[in-house]
PDB file of the backbone (N, CA, C, O) and the ligand in Angstrom, with CONECT records:
HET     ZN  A 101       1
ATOM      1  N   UNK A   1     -21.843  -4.010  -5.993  1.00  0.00           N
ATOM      2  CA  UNK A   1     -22.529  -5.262  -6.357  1.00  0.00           C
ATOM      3  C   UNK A   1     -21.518  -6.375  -6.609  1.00  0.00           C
ATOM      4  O   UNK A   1     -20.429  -6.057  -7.089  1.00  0.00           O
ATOM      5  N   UNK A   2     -21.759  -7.564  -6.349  1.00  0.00           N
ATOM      6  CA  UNK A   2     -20.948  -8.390  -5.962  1.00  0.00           C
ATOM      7  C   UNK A   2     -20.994  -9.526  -7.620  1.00  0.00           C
ATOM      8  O   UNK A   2     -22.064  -9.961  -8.047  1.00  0.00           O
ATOM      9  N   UNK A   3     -19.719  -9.796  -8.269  1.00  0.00           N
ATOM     10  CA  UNK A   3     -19.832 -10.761  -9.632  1.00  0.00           C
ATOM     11  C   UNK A   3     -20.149 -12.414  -9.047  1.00  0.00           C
ATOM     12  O   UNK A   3     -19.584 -13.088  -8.186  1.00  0.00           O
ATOM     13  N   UNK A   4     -21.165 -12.655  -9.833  1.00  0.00           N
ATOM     14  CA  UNK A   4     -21.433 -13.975  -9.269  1.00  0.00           C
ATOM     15  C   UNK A   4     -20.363 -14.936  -9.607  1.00  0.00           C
ATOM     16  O   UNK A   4     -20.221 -16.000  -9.005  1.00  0.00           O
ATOM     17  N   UNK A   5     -19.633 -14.553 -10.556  1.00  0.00           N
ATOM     18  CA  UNK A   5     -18.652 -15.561 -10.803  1.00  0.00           C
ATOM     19  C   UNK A   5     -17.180 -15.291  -9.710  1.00  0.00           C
ATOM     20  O   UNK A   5     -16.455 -16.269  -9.528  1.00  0.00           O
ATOM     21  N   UNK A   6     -16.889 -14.230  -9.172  1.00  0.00           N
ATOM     22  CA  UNK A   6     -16.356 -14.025  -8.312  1.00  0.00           C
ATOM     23  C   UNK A   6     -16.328 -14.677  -7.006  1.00  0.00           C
ATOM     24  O   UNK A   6     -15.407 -15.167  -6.353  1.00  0.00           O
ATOM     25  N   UNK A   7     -18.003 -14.510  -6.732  1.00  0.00           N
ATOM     26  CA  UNK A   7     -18.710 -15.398  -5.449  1.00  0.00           C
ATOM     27  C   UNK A   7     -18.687 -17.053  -5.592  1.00  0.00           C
ATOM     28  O   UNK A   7     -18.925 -17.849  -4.685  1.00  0.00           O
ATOM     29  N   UNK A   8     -18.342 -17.359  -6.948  1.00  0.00           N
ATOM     30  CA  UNK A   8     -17.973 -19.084  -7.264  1.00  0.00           C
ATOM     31  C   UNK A   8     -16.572 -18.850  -6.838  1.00  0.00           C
ATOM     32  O   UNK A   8     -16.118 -18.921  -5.696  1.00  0.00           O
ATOM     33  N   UNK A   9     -15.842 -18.504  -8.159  1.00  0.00           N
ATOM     34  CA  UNK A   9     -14.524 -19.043  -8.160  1.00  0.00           C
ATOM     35  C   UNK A   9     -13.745 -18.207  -7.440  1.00  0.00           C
ATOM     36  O   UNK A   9     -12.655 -18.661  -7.091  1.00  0.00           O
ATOM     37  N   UNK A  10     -14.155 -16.578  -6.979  1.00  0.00           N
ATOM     38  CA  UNK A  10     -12.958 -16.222  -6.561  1.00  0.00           C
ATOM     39  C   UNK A  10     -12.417 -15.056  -7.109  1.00  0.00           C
ATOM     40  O   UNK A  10     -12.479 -15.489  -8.260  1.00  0.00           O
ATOM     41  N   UNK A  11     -11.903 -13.858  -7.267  1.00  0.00           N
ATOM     42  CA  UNK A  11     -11.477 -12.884  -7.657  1.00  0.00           C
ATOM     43  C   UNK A  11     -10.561 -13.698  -8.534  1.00  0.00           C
ATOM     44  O   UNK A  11     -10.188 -14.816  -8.180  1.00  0.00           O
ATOM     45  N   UNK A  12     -10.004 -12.865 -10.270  1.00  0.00           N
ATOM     46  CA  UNK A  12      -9.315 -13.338 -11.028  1.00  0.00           C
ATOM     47  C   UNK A  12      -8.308 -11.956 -11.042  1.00  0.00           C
ATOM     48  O   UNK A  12      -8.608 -11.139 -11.912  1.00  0.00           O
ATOM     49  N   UNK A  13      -7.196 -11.624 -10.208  1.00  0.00           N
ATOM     50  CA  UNK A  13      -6.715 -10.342 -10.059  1.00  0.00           C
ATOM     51  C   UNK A  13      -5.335 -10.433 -11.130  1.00  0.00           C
ATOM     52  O   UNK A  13      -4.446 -11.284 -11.121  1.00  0.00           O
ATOM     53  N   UNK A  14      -5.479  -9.368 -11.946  1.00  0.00           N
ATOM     54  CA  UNK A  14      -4.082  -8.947 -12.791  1.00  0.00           C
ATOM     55  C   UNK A  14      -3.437  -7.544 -12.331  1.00  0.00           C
ATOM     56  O   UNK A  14      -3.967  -6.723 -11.583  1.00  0.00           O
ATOM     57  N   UNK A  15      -2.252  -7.460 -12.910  1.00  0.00           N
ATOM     58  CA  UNK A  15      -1.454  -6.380 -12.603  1.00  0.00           C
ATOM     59  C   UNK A  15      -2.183  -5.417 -13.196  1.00  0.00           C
ATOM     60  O   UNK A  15      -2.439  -5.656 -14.377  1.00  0.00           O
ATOM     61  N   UNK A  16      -2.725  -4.108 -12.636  1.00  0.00           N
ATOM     62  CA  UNK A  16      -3.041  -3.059 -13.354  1.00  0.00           C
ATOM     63  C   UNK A  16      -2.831  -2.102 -13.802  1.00  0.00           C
ATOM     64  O   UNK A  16      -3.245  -1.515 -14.802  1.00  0.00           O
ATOM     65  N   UNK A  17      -1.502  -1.694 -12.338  1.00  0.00           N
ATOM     66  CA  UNK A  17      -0.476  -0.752 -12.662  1.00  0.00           C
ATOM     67  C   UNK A  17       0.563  -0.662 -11.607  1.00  0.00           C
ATOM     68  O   UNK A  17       0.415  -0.649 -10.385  1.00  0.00           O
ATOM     69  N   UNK A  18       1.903  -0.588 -12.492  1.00  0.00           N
ATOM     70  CA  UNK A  18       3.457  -0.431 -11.463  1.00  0.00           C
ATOM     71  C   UNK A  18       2.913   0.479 -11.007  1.00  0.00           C
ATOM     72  O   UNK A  18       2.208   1.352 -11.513  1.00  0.00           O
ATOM     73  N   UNK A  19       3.321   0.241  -9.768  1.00  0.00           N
ATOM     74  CA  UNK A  19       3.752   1.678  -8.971  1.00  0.00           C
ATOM     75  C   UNK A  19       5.094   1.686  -8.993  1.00  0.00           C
ATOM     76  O   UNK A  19       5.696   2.385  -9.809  1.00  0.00           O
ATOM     77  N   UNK A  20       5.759   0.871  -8.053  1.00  0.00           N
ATOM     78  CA  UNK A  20       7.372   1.301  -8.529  1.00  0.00           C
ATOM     79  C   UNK A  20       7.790  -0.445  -8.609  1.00  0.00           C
ATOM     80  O   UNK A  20       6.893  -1.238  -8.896  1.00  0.00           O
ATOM     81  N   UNK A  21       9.016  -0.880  -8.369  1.00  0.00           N
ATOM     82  CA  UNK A  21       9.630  -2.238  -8.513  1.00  0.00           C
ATOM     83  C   UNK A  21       8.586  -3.267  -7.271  1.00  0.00           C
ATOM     84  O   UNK A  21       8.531  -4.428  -7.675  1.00  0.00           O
ATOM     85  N   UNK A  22       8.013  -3.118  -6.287  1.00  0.00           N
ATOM     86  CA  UNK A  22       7.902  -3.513  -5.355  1.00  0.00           C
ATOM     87  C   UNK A  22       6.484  -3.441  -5.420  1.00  0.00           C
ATOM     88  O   UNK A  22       5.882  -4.513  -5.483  1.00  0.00           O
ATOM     89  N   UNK A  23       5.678  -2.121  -5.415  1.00  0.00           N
ATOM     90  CA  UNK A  23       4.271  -1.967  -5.259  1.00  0.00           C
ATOM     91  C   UNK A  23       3.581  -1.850  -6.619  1.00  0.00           C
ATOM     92  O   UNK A  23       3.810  -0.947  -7.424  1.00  0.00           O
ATOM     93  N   UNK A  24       2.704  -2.861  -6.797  1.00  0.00           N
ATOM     94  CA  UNK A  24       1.583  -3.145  -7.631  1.00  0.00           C
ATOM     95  C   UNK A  24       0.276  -2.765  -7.300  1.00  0.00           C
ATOM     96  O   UNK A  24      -0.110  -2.654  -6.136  1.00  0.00           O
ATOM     97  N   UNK A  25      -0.732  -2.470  -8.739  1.00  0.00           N
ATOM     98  CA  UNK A  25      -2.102  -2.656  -8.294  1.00  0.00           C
ATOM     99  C   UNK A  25      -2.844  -3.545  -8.909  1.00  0.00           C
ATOM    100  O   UNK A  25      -2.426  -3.656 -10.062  1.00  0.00           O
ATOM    101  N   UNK A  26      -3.576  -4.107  -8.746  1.00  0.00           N
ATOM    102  CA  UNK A  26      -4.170  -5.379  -9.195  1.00  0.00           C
ATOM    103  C   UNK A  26      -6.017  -4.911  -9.223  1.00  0.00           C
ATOM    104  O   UNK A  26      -6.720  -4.453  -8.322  1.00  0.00           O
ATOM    105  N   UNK A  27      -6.366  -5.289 -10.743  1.00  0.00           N
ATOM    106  CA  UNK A  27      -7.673  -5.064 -10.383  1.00  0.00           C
ATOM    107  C   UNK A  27      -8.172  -6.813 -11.221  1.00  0.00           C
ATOM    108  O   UNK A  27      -7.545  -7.342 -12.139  1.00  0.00           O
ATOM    109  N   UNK A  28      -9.201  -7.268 -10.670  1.00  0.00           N
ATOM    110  CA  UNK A  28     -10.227  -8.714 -11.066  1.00  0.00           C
ATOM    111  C   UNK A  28     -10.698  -8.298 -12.007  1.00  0.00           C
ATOM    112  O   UNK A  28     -11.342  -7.251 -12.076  1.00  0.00           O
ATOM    113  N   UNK A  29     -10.295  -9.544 -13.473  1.00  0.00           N
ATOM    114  CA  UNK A  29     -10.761  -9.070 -14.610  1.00  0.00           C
ATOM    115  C   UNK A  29     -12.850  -9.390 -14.600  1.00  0.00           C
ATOM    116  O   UNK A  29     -13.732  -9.406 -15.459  1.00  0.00           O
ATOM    117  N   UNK A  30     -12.798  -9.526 -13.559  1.00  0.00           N
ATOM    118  CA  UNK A  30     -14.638  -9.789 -13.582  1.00  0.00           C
ATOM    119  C   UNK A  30     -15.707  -8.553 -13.076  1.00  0.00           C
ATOM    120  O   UNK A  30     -16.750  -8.042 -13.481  1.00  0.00           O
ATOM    121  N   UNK A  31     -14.689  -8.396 -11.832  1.00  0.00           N
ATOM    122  CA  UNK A  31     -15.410  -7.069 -11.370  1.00  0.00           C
ATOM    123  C   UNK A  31     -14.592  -5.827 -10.827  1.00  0.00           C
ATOM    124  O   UNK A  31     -13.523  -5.914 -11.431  1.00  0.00           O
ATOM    125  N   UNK A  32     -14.552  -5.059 -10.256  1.00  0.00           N
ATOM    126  CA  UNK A  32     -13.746  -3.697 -10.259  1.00  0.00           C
ATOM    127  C   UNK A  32     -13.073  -3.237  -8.875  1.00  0.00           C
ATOM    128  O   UNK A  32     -12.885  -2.084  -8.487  1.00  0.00           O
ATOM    129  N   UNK A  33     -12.662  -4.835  -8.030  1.00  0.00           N
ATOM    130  CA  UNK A  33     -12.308  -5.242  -6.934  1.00  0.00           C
ATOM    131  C   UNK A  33     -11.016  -4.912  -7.412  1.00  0.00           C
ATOM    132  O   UNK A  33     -10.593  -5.090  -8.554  1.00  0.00           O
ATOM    133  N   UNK A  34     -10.306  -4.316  -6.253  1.00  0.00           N
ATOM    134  CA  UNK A  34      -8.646  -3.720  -6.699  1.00  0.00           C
ATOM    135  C   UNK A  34      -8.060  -3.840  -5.446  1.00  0.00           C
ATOM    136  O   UNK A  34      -8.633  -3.685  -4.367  1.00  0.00           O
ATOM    137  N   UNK A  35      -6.543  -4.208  -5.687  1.00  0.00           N
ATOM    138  CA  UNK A  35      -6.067  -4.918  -4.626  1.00  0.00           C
ATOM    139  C   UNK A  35      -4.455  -3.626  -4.785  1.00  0.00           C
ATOM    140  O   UNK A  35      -4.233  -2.912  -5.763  1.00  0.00           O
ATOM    141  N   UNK A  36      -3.799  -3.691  -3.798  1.00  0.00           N
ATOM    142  CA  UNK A  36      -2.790  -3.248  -4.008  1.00  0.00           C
ATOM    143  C   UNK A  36      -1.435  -3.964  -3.100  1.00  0.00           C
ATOM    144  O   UNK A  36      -1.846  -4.710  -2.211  1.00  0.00           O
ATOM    145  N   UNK A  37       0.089  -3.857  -3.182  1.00  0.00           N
ATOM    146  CA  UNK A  37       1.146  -4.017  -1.957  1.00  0.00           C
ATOM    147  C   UNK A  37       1.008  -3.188  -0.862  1.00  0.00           C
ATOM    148  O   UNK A  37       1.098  -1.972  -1.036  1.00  0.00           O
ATOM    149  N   UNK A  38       0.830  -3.585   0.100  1.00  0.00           N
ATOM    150  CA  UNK A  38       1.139  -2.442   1.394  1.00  0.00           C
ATOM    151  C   UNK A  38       2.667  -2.563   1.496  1.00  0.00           C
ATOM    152  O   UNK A  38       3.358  -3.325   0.819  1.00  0.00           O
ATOM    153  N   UNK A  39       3.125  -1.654   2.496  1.00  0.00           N
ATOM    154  CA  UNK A  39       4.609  -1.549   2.858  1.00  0.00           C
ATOM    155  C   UNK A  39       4.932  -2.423   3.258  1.00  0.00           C
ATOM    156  O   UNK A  39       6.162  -2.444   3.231  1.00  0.00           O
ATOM    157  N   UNK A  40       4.272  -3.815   3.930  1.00  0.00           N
ATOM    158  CA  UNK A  40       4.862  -4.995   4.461  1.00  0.00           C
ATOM    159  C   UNK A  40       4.867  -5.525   3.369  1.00  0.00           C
ATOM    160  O   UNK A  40       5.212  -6.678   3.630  1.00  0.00           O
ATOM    161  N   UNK A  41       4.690  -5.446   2.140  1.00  0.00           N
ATOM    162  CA  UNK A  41       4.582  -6.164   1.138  1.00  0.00           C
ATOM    163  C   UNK A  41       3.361  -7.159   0.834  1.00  0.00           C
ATOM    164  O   UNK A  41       3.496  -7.804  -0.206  1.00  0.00           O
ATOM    165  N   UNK A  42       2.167  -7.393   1.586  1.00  0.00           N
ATOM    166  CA  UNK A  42       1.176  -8.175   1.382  1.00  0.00           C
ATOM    167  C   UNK A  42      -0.088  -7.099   0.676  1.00  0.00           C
ATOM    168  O   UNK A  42      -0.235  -5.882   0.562  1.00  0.00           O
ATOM    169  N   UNK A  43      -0.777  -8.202   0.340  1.00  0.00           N
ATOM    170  CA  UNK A  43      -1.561  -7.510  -0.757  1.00  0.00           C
ATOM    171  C   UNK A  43      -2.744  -7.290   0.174  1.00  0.00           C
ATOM    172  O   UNK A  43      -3.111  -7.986   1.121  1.00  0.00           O
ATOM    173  N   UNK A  44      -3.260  -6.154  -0.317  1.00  0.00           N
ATOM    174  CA  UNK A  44      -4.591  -4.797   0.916  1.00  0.00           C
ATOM    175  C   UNK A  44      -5.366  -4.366  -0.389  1.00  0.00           C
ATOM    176  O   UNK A  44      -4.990  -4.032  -1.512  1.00  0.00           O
ATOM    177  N   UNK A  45      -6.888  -4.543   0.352  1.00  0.00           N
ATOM    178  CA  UNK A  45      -7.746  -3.877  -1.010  1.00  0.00           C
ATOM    179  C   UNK A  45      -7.297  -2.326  -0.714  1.00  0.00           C
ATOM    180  O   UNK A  45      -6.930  -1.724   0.295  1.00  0.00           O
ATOM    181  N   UNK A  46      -7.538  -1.926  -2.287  1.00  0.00           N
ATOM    182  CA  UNK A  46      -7.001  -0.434  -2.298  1.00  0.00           C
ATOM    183  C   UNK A  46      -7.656   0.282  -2.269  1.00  0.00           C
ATOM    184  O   UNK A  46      -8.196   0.696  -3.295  1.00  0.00           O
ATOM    185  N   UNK A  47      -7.919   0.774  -1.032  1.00  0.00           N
ATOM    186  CA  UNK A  47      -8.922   2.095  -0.589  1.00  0.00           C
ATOM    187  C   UNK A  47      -8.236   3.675  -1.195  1.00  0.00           C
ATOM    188  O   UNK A  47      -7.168   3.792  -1.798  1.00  0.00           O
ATOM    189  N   UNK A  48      -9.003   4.564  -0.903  1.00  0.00           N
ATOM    190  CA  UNK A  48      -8.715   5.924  -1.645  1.00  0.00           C
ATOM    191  C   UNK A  48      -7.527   6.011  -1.013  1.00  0.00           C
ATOM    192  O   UNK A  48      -6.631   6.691  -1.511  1.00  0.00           O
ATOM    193  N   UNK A  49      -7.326   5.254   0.319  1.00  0.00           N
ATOM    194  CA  UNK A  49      -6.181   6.142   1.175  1.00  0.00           C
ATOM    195  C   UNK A  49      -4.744   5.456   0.596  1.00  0.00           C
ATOM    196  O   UNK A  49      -3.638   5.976   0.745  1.00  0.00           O
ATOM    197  N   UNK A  50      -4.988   4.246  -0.058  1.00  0.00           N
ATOM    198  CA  UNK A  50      -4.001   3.448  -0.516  1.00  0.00           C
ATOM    199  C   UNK A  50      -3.775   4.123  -2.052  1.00  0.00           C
ATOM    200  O   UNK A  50      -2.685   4.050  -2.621  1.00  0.00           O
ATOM    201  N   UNK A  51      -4.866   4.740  -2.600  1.00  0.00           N
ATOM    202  CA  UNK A  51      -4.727   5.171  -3.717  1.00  0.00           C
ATOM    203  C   UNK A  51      -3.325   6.588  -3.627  1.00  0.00           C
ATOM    204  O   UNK A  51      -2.189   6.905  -3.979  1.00  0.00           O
ATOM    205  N   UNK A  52      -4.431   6.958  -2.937  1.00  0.00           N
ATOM    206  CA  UNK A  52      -2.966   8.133  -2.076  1.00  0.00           C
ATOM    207  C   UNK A  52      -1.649   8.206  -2.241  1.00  0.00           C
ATOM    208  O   UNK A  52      -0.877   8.969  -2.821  1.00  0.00           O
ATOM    209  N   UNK A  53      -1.588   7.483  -1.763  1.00  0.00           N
ATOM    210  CA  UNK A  53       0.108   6.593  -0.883  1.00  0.00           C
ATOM    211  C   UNK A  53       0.905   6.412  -2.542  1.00  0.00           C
ATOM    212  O   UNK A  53       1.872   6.983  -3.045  1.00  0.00           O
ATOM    213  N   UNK A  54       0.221   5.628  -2.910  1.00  0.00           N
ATOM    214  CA  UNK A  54       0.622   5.253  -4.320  1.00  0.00           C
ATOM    215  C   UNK A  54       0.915   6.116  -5.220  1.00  0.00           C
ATOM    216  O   UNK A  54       1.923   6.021  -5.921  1.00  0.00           O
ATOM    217  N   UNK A  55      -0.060   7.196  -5.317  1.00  0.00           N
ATOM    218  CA  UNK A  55       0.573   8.312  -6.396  1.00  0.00           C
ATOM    219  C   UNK A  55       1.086   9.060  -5.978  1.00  0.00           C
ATOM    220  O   UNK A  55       1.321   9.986  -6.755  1.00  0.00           O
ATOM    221  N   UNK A  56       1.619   9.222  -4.524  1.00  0.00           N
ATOM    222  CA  UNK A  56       3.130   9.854  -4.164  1.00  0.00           C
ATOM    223  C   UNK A  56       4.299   8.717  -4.348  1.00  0.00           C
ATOM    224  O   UNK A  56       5.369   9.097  -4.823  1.00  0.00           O
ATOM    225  N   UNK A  57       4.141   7.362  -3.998  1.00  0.00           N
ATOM    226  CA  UNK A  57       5.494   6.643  -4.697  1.00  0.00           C
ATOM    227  C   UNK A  57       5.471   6.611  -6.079  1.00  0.00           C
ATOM    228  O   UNK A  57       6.551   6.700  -6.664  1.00  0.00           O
ATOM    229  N   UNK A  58       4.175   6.472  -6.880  1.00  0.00           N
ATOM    230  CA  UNK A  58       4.230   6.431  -8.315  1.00  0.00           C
ATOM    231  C   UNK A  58       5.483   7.685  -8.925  1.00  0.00           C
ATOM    232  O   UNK A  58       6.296   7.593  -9.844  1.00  0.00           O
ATOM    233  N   UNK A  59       5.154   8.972  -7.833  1.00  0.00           N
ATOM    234  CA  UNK A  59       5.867   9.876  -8.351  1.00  0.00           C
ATOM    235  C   UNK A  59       7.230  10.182  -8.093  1.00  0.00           C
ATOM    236  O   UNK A  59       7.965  10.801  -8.862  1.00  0.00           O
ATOM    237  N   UNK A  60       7.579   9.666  -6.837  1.00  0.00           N
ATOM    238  CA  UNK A  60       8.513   9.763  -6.850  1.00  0.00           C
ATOM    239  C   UNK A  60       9.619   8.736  -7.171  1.00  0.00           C
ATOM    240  O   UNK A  60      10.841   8.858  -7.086  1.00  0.00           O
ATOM    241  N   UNK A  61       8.961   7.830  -7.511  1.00  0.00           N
ATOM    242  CA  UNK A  61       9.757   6.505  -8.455  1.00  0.00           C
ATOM    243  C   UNK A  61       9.826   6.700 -10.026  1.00  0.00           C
ATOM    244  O   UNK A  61      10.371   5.973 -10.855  1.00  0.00           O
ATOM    245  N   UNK A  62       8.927   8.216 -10.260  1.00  0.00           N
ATOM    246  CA  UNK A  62       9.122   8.051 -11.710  1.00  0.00           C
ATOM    247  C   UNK A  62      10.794   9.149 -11.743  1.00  0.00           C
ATOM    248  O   UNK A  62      11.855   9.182 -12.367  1.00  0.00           O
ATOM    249  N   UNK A  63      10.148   9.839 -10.719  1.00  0.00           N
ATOM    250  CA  UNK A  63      11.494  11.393 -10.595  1.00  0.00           C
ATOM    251  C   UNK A  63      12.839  10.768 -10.358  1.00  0.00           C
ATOM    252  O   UNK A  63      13.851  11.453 -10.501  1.00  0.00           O
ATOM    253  N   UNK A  64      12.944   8.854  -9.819  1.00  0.00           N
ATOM    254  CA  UNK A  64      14.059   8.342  -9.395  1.00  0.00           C
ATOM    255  C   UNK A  64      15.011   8.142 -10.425  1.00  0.00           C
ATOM    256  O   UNK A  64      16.229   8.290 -10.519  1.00  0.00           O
ATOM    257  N   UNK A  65      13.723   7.605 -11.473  1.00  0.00           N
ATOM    258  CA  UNK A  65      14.462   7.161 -12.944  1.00  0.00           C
ATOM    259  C   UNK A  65      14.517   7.966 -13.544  1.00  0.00           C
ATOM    260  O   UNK A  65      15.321   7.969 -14.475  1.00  0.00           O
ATOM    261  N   UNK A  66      13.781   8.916 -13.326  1.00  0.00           N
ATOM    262  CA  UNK A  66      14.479  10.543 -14.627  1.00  0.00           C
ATOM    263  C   UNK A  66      15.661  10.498 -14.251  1.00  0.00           C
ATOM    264  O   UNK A  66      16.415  10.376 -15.217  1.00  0.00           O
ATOM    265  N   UNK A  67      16.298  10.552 -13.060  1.00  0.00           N
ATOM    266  CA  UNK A  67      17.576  11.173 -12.427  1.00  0.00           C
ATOM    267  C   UNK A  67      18.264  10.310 -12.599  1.00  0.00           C
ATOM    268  O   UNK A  67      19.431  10.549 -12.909  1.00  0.00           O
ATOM    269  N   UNK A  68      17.824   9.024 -12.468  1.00  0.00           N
ATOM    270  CA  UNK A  68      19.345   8.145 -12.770  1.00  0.00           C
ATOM    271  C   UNK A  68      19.546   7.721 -14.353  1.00  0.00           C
ATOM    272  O   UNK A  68      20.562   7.114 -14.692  1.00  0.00           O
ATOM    273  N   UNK A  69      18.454   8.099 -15.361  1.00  0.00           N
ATOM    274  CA  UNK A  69      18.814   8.116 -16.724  1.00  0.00           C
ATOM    275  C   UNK A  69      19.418   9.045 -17.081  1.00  0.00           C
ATOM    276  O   UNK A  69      20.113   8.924 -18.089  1.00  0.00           O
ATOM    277  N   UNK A  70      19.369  10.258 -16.404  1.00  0.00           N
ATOM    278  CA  UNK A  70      19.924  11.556 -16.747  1.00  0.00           C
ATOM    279  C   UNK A  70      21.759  11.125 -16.283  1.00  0.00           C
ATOM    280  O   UNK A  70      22.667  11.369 -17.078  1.00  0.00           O
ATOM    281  N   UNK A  71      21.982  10.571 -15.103  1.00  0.00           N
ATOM    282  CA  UNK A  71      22.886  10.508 -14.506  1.00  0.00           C
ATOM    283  C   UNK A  71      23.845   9.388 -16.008  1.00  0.00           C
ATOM    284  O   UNK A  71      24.857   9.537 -16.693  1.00  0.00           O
ATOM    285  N   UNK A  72      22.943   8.523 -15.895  1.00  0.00           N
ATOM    286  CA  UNK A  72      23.326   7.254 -16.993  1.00  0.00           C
ATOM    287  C   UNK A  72      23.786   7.869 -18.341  1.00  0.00           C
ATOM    288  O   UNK A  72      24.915   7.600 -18.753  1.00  0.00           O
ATOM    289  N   UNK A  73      22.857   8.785 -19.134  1.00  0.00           N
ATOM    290  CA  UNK A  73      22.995   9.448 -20.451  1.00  0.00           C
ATOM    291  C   UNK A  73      24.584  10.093 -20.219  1.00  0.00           C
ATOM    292  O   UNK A  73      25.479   9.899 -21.041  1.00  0.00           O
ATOM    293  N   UNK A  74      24.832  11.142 -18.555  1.00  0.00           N
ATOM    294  CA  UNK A  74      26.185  12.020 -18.771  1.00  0.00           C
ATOM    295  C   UNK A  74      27.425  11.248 -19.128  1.00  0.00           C
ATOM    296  O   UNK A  74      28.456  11.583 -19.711  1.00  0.00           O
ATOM    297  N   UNK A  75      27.073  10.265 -18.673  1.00  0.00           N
ATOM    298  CA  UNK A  75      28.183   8.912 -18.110  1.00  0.00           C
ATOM    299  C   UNK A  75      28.870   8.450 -19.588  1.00  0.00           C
ATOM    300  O   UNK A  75      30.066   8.217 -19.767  1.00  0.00           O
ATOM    301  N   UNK A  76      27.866   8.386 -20.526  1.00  0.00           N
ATOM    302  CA  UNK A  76      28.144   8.177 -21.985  1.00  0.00           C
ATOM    303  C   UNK A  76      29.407   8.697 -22.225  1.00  0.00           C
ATOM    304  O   UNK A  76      29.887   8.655 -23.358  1.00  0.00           O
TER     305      UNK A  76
HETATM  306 ZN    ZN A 101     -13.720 -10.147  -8.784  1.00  0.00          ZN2+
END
């Protein structure tokens, strides 16, 4: 179902969640329209398949920074 205030002004999209430095998700604080980065870097509504994609970089961008804090902490 479509927000009538959406259908005026326009999707109002915020960050909803990092994925890593580069890829964001964005959902409209009006209605539950969610946007995400594709690999070219432009913003794509986020279908399940984009959802996908994302929580394999989510994960392996989190496993990047375990390893280089771990690397950072020996360095001490
Ligand atoms: Zn909206």
């Amino acid at each position: 179902m479509k927000n009538v205030y959406c259908t005026l002004f326009g999707h109002d999209y915020k960050i909803s969640k990092n994925v890593t430095y580069h890829v964001k998700e964005y959902k409209c604080k009006h209605c539950s329209s969610q946007l995400t980065t594709n690999s070219n870097g432009k913003l794509t509504p986020l279908t399940p398949k984009f959802k996908e994609i994302n929580s394999v970089l989510e994960r392996i961008h989190r496993k990047r920074l375990e390893r280089s804090q771990r690397i950072f902490m020996t360095n001490l």
